[in-house]
C-alpha positions as CSV (number, residue, x, y, z in Angstrom):
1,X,-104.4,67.3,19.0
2,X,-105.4,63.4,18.6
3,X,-106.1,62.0,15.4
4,X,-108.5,58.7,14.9
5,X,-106.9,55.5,13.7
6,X,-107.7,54.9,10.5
7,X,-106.3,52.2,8.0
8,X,-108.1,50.1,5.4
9,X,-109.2,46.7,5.7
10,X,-111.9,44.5,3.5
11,X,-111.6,47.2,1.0
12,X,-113.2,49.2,3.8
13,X,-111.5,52.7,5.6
14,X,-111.8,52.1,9.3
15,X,-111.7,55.0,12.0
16,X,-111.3,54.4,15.2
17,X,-111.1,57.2,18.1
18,X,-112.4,55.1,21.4
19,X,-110.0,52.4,21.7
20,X,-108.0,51.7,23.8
21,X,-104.1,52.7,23.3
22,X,-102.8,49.2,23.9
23,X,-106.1,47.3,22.1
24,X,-104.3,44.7,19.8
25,X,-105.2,44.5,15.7
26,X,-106.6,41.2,16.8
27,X,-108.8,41.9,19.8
28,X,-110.6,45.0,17.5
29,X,-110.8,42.3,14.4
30,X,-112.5,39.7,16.1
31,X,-114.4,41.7,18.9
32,X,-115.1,44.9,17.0
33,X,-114.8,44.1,12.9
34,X,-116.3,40.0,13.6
35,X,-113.8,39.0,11.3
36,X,-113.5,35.8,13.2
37,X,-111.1,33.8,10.5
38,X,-108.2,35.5,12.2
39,X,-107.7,33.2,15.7
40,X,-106.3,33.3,18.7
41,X,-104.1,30.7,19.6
42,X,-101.1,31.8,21.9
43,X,-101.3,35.9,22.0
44,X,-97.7,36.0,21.6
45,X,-96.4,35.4,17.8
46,X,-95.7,31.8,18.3
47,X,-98.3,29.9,16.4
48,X,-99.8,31.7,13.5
49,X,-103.0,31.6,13.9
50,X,-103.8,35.0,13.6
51,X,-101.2,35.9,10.9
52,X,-102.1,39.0,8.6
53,X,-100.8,40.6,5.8
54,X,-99.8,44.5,6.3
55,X,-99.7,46.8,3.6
56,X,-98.0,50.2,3.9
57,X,-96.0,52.9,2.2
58,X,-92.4,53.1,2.9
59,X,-90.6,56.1,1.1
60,X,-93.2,55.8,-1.5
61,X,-93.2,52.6,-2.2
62,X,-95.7,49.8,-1.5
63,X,-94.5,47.2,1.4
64,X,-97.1,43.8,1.8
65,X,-95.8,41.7,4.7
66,X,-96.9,38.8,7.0
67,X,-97.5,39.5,10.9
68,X,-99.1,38.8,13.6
69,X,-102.2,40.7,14.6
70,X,-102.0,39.5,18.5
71,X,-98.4,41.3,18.7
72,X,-99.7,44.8,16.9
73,X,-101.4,47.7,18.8
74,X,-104.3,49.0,16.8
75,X,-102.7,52.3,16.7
76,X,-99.5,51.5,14.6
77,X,-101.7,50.1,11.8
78,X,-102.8,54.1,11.2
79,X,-102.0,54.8,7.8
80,X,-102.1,50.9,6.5
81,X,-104.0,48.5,5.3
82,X,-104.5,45.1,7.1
83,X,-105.2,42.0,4.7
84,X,-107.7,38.7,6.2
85,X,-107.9,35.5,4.7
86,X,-111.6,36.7,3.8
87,X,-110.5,39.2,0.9
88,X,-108.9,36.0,-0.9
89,X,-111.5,34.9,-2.8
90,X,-115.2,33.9,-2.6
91,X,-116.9,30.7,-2.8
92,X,-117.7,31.4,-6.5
93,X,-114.2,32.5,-7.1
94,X,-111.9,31.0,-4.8
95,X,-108.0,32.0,-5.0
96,X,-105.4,29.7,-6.2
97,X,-104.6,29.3,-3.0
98,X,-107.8,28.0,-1.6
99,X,-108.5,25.7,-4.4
100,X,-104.9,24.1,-4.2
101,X,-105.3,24.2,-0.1
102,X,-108.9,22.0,-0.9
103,X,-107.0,19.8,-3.8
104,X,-104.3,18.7,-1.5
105,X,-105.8,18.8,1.4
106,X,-103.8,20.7,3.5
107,X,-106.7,21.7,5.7
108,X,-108.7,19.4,9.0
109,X,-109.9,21.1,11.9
110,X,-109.2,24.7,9.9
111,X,-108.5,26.5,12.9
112,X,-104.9,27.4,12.0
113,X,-105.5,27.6,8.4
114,X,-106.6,31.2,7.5
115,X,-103.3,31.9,9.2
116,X,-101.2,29.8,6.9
117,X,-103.1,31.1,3.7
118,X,-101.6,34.8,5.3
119,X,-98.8,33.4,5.1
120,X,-99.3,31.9,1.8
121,X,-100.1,34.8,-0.1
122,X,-97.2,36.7,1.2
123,X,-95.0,35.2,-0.3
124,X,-98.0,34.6,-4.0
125,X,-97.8,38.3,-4.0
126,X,-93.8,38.5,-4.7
127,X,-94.4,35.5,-7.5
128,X,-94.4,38.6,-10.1
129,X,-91.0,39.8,-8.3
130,X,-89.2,36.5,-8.4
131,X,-90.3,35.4,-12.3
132,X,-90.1,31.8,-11.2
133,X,-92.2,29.6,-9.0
134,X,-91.5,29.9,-4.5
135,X,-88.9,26.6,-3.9
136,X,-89.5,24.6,-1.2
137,X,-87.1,25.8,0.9
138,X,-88.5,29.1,0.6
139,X,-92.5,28.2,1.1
140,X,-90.7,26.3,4.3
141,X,-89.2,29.7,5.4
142,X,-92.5,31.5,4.7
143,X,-94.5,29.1,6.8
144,X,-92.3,28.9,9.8
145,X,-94.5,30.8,11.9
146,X,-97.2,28.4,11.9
147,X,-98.1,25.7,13.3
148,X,-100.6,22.9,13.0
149,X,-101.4,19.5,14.6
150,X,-103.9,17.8,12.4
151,X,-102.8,17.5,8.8
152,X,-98.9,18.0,9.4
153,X,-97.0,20.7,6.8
154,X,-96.2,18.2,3.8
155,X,-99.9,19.0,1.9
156,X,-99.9,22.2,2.8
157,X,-96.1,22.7,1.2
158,X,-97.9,21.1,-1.7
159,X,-100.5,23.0,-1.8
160,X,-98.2,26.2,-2.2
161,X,-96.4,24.3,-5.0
162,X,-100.1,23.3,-6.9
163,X,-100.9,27.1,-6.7
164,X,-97.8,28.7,-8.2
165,X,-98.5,26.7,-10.9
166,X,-101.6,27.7,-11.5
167,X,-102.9,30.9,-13.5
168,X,-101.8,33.9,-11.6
169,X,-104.2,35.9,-9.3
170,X,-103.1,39.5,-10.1
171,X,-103.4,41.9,-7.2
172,X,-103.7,46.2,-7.7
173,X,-100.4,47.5,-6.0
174,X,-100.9,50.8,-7.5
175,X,-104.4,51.3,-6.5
176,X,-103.7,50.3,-3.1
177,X,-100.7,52.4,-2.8
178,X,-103.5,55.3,-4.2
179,X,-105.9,54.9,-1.1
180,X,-102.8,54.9,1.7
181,X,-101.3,57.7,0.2
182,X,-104.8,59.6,1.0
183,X,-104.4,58.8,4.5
184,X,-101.2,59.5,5.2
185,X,-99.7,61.9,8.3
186,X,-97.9,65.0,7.2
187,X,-95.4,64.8,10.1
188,X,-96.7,63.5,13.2
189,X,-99.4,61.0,14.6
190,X,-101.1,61.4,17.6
191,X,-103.5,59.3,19.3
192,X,-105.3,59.3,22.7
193,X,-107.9,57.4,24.4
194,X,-108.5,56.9,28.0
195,X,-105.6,59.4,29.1
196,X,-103.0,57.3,27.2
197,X,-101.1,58.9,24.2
198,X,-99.9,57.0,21.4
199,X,-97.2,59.5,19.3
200,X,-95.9,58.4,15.7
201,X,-93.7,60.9,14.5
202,X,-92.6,60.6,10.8
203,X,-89.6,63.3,11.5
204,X,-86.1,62.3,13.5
205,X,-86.0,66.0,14.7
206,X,-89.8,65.8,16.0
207,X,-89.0,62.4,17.7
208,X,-86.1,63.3,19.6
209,X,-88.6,66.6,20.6
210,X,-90.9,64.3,22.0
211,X,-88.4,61.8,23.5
212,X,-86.7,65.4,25.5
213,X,-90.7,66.5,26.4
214,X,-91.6,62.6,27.5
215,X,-88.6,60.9,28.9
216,X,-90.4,58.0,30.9
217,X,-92.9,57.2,27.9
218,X,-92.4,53.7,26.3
219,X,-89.7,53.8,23.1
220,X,-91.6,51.2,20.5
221,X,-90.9,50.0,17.1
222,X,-92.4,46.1,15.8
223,X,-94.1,45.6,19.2
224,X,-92.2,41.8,19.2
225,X,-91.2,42.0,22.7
226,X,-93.8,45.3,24.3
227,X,-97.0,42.9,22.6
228,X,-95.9,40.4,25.2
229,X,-95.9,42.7,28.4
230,X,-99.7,44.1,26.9
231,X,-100.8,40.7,26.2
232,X,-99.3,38.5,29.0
233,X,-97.8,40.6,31.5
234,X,-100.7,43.6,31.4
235,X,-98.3,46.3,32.0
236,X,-99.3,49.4,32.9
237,X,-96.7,51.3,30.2
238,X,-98.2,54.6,30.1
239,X,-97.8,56.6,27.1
240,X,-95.7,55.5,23.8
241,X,-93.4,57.0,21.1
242,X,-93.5,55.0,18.1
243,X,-90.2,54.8,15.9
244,X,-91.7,53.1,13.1
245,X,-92.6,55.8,10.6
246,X,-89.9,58.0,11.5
247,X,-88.0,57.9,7.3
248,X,-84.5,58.4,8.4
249,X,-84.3,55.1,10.4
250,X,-85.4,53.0,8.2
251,X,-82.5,53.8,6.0
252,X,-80.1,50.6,5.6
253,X,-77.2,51.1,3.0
254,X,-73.7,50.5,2.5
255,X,-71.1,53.0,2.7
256,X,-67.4,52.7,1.6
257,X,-66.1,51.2,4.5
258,X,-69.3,49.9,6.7
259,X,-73.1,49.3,6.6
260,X,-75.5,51.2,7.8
261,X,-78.7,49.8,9.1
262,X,-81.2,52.2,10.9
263,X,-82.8,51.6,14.0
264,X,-86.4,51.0,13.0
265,X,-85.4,48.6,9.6
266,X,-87.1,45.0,9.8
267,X,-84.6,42.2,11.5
268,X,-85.5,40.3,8.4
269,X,-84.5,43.5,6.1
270,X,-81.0,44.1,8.2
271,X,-79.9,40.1,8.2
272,X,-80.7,40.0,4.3
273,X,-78.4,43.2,3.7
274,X,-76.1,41.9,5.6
275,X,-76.1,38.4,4.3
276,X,-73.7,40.0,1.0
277,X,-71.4,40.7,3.2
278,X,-71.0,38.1,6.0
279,X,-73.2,35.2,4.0
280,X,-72.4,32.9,7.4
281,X,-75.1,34.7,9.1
282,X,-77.6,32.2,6.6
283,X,-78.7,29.7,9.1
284,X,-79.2,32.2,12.0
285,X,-81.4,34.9,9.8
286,X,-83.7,32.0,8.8
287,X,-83.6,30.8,12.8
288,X,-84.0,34.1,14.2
289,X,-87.8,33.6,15.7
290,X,-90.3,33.2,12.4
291,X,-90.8,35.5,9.1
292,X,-93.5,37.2,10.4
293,X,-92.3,38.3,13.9
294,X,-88.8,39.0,11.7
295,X,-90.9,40.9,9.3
296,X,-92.2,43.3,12.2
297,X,-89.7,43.3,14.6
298,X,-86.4,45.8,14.3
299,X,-82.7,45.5,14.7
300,X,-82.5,48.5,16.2
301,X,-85.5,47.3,19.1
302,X,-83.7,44.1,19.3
303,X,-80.1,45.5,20.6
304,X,-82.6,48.7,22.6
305,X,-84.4,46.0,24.4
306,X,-81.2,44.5,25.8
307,X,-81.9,41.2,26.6
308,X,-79.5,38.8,27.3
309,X,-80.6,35.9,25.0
310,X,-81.4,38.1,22.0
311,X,-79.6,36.4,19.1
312,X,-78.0,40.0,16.9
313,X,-75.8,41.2,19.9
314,X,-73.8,38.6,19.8
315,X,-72.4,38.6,15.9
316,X,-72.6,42.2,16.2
317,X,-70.2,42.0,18.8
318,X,-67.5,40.0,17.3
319,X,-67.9,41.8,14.4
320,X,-66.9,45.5,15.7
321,X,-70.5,46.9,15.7
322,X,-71.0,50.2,16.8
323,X,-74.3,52.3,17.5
324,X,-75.2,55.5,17.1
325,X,-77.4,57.5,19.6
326,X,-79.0,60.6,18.9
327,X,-80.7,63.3,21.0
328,X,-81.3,66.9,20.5
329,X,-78.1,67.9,22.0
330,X,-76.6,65.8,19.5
331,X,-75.5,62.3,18.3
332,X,-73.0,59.6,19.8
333,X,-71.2,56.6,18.8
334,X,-70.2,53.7,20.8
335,X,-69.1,49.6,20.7
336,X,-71.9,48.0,21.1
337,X,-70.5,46.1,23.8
338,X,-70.2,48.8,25.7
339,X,-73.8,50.1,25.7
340,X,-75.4,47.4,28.3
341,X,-74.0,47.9,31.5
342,X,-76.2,45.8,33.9
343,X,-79.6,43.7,33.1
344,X,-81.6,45.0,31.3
345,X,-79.6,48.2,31.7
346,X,-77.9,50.4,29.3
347,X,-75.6,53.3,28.3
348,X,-78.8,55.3,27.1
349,X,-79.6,58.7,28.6
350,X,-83.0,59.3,29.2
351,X,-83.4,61.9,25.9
352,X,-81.5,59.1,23.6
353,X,-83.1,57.0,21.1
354,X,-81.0,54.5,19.3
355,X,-80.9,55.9,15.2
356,X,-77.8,53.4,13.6
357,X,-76.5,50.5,13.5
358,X,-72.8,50.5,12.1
359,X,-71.5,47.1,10.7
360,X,-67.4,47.2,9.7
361,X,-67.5,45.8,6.3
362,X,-65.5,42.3,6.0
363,X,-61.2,42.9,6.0
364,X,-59.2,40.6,4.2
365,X,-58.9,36.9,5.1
366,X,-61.3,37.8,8.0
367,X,-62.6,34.7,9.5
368,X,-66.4,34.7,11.0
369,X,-69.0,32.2,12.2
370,X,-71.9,31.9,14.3
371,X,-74.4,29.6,16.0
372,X,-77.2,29.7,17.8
373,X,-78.3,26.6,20.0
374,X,-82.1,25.7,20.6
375,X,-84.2,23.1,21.9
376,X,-85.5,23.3,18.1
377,X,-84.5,24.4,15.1
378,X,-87.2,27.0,14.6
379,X,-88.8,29.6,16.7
380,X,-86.8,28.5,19.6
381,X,-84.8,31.1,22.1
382,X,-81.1,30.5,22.2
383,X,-80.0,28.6,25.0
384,X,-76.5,30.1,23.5
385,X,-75.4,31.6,20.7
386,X,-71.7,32.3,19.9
387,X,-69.8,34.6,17.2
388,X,-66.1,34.5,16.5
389,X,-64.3,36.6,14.4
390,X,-60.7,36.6,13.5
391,X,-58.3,37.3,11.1
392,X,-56.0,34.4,10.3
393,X,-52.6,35.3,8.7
394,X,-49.8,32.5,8.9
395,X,-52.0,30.0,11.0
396,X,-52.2,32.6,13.5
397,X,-55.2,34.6,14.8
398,X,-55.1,38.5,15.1
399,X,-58.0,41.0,15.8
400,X,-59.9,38.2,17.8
401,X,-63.6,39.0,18.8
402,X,-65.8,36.6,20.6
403,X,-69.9,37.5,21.5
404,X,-71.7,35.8,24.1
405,X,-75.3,35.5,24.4
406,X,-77.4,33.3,27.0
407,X,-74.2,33.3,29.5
408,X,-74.2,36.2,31.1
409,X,-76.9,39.1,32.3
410,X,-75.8,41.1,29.5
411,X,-74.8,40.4,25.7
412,X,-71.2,39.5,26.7
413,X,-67.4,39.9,25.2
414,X,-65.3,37.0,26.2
415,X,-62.0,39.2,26.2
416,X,-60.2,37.0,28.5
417,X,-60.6,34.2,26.1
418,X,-59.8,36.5,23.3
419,X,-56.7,37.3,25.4
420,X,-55.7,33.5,24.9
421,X,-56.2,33.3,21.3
422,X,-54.7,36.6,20.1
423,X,-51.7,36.3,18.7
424,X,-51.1,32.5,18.6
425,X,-50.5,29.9,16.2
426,X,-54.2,28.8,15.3
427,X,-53.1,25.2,16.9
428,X,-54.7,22.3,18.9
429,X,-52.6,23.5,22.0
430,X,-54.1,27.0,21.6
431,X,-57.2,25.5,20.6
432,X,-57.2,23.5,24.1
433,X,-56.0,26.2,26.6
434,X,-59.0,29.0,24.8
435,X,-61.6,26.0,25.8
436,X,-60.3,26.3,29.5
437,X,-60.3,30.1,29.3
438,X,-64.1,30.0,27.6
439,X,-65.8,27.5,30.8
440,X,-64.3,30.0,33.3
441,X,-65.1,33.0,31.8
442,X,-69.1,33.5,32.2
443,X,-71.2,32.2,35.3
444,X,-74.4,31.4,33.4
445,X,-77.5,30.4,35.3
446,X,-79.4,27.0,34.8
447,X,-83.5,27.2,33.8
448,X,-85.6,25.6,31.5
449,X,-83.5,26.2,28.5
450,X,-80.1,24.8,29.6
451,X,-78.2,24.1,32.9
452,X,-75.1,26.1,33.6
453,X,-72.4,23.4,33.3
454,X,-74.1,22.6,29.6
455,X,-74.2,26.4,28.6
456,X,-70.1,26.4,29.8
457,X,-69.6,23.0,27.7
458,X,-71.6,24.4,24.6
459,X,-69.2,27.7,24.7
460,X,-66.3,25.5,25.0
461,X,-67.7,23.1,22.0
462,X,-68.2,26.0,19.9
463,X,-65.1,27.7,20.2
464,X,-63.7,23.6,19.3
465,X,-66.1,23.5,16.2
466,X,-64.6,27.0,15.1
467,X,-61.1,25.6,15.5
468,X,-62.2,22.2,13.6
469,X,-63.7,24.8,10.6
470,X,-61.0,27.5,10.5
471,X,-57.6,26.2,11.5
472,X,-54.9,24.5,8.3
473,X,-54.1,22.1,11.4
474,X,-58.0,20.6,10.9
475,X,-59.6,18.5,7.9
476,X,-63.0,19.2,8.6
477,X,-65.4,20.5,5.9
478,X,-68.1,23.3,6.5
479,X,-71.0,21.3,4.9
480,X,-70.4,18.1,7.6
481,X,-71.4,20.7,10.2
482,X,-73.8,22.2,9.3
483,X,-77.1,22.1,10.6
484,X,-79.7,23.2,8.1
485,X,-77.0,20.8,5.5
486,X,-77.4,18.3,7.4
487,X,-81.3,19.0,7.6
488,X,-81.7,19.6,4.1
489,X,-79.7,16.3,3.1
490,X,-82.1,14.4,5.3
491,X,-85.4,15.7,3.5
492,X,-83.7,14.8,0.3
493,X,-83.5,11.0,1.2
């Protein structure tokens, strides 16, 4: 039987049970709600402009992060509570935030701004959390999803710094966790509207029921990549499953011997968990797209989705990754290399969903590094990223694992260069005849992002920058190459 949407915003519960399945939390806040502060800039999770915060509970526990309402259907907001720049503060009592955004002026035109303040207060809301004032690196990671061509970022950056020194504006977790609780699904969510279903199980029994019962229905989790093909390729995509509020996957621990991240936990949850363990994934967690479309968006939709520039297949892959895939016949494992077979095609049976990731914790002496390569630093797509992982005993290399991504029509394995290294003394003569192996290994295409012959040479200059960083036969030192070092130094001149 369908159920109304309902979630809370502007301190208001809001039902909805005539909109359409694929309607976007944008489209029904401007057109339906008027809240016209949140804007419209690129519909695709690029520029800000119509960043929110999202409350919800997880596992009973309160959860307020940054998104982007053009990228969210109205339906998975059932159960939550969506935050405006309009519930900040008033003209009689502005917010910190407001007053330090008018005292440094960080605001011209104003059309991006109510996104940045989103933005802003996400990261004023965990000021009680982290006992000491947001650094600047870390308002810079907050804000990365925004953009704005009038005033630049410096006064805004400032104006985040003004406000956490001002007099805290408290905010009622507890009596917002009170009102979602009273609107939360016993076990299963179902909405329909114009003979299109939107399912949200909260069970991994009851989804894998209704993955058996609707095998061509669309599999969704953060709505990253499926926004785009509502909002710029208007696919007809028929009924969905939601993964989102199934409990089980969004279970990410660490077991004796590997870590366990399911399917539907945040990319920006799964790279921090991960970051204890292999701490060289730094710069890419902080380059993977922009907080808020990491903040929605799922490790487990990133590998599902297959694509061959995603940016997590790669590491995974030279790291031994395995997933798990369950159905109600049962549950599977396999390399993660092994599940795409074709573009865009994979080892998934048409009952499967994708439940696990399974990460090999780091062995002894185990080397690992990875890079991603952009047009820009931030919010770009990879023109290639590389991972290499090795263990180095005796300067030679054993247990040699290379992922590709942005060469191939799938995330690749570059055994026959692995072949090369295995084995060998860690050397410039090994060094020079795995560089050979690399540029005739893949056959990547040219388009805007890079030409073929410079996506062979990057591969080639990689796996020569891993050498230069890993072998006793080099001198160089980690912080000379790195980028976001190398950035960082630079601001501080």
């Amino acid at each position: 039987m369908s159920a109304p949407i309902r979630f809370f915003h502007a301190s208001q519960l809001h039902t909805v049970s005539d909109q359409p399945v694929t309607r976007t939390l944008l489209q029904y806040l401007r057109e339906d709600s008027h809240c016209t502060s949140v804007k419209e800039g690129c519909a695709e999770g690029d520029c800000g402009a119509c960043t929110v915060v999202v409350g919800e509970l997880r596992n009973g526990a309160l959860q307020m992060r940054s998104a982007n309402a053009c990228l969210l259907p109205l339906a998975s907001l059932h159960g939550k509570a969506v935050f405006t720049a309009d519930q900040l503060g008033s003209r009689e009592a502005p917010h910190p935030l407001q007053e330090a955004m008018v005292s440094c002026h960080g605001s011209q035109c104003g059309f991006c701004t109510p996104g940045f303040m989103m933005s802003m207060w996400s990261i004023y809301l965990q000021r009680a959390d982290r006992g000491t004032p947001a650094t600047r690196p870390e308002i810079q990671r907050a804000l990365s999803g925004n953009l704005c061509r009038c005033t630049g970022y410096r006064p805004i950056i400032d104006a985040m710094q003004v406000a956490e020194s001002m007099p805290e504006r408290s905010f009622d977790r507890q009596a917002l966790a009170t009102r979602l609780a009273g609107i939360a699904e016993e076990d299963h969510f179902h909405y329909s509207a114009q003979q299109q279903h939107w399912h949200a199980p909260r069970t991994l029994d009851t989804l894998l029921t209704l993955r058996k019962d609707m095998p061509d229905a669309t599999l969704i989790a953060g709505s990253t990549d499926i926004g785009l093909w509502i909002t710029k390729q208007f696919r007809a995509l028929g009924d969905f499953i939601s993964v989102a509020n199934v409990d089980v996957l969004h279970q990410c621990c660490r077991k004796e011997d590997e870590i366990q991240i399911g399917a539907a936990v945040s990319v920006e949850q799964a790279y921090r968990t991960c970051l204890d363990e292999y701490p060289e994934l730094a710069e890419l967690a902080d380059r993977f797209a922009s907080l808020p479309v990491r903040n929605a968006g799922t490790l487990g939709g990133n590998i599902a989705n297959g694509s061959p520039i995603g940016d997590s297949m790669p590491w995974l892959i030279a790291l031994g990754a395995r997933i798990e895939l369950a159905s109600i016949n049962g549950t599977r494992q396999i390399p993660l290399e092994a599940f795409y077979t074709g573009y865009r095609q994979k080892d998934l049976r048409p009952e499967e969903v994708v439940t696990r990731i399974l990460i090999p914790l780091r062995a002894k002496d185990r080397l690992f590094r990875v890079w991603k390569i952009s047009k820009r630093i931030d919010q770009d797509i990879s023109a290639v990223c590389i991972a290499l992982s090795a263990t180095l005993a005796d300067g030679h290399l054993h247990d040699v694992r290379i992922g590709a991504g942005g060469v191939a029509a799938i995330p690749a394995r570059a055994r026959q260069t692995e072949a090369v290294i295995e084995g060998k003394l860690w050397d410039q003569a090994t060094l020079e005849q795995a560089c050979t192996a690399i540029t005739d290994e893949f056959s990547p295409i040219s388009d805007m992002r890079a030409s073929a012959a410079y996506r062979r040479q990057l591969c080639a200059n990689l796996l020569r920058r891993f050498w230069l960083e890993t072998s006793p036969f080099s001198e160089a030192k980690d912080a000379a190459l790195s980028l976001t070092a190398y950035a960082a130094a630079g601001e501080q001149q």
